[in-house]
C-alpha positions as CSV (number, residue, x, y, z in Angstrom):
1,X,-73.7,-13.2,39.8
2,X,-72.5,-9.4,40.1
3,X,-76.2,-8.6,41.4
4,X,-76.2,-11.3,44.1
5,X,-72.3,-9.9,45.1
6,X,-73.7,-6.3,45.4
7,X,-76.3,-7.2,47.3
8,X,-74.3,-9.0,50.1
9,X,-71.7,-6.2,50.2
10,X,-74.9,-4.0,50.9
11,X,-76.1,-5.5,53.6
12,X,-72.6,-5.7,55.4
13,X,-72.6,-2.1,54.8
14,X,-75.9,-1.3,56.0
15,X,-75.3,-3.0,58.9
16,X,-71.4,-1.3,59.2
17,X,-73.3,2.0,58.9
18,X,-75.9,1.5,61.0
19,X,-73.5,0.5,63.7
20,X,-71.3,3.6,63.7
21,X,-74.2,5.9,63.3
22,X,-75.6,4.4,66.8
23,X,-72.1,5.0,68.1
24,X,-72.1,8.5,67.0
25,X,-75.6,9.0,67.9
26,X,-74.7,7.6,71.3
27,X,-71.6,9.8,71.8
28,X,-73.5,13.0,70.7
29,X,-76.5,12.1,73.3
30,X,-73.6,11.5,75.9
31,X,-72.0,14.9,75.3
32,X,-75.4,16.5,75.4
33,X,-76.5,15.2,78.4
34,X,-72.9,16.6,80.4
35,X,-73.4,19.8,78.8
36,X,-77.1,20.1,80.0
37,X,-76.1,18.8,83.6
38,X,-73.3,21.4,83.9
39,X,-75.5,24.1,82.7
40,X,-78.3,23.2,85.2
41,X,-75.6,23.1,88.0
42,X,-74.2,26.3,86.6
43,X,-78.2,28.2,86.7
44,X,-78.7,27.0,90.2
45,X,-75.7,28.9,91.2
46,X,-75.9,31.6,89.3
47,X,-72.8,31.4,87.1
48,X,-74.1,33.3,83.7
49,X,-70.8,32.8,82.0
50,X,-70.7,29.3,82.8
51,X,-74.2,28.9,81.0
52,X,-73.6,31.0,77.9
53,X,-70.6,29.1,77.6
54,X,-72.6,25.8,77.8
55,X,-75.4,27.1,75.9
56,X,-72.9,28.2,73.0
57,X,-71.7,25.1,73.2
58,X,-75.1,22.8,73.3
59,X,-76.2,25.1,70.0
60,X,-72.9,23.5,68.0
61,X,-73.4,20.1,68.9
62,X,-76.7,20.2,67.3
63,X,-75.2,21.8,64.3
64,X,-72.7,19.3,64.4
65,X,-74.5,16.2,65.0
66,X,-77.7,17.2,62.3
67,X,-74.6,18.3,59.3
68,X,-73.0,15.2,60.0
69,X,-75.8,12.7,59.8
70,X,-77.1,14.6,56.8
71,X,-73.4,13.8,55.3
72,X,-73.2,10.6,56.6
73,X,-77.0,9.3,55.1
74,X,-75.6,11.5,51.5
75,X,-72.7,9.6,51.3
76,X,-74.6,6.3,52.1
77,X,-77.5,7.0,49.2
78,X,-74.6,7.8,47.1
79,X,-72.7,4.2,47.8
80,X,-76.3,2.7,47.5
81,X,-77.2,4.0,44.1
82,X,-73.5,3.3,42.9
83,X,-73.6,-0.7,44.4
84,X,-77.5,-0.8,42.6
85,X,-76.2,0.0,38.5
């Protein structure tokens, strides 16, 4: 019976998790994108603190957004093996 119970509270969770990592994903891609639009408006004109300033930023949203679905997808495994004993 305790099987069949973890099993279900799995799946609601895989399917919790895989809904807020889209959302995150999505926000990430959506914060990207600005960043790489402002930078190409900032190049055409020339503005080179404008661009480092973008660039600087671009570089921590990757570290960002790879650390936090590396955290994310740990902390998942863990709750997975836990919900599997």
């Amino acid at each position: 019976m305790f099987g069949l119970w973890a099993g279900c509270v799995l799946i609601v969770l895989m399917y919790l998790f895989g809904t807020f990592l889209n959302v995150f994903v999505s926000l990430i891609l959506e914060l990207e994108n600005r960043l790489l639009s402002r930078f190409d408006v900032a190049s055409q004109k020339r503005e080179l603190s404008t661009m480092a300033e973008c660039a600087k930023i671009l570089s921590q949203v990757v570290d960002i957004m790879f650390l936090s679905c590396f955290l994310i997808l740990s902390d998942a495994f863990k709750l997975f093996v836990k919900l599997s004993l």
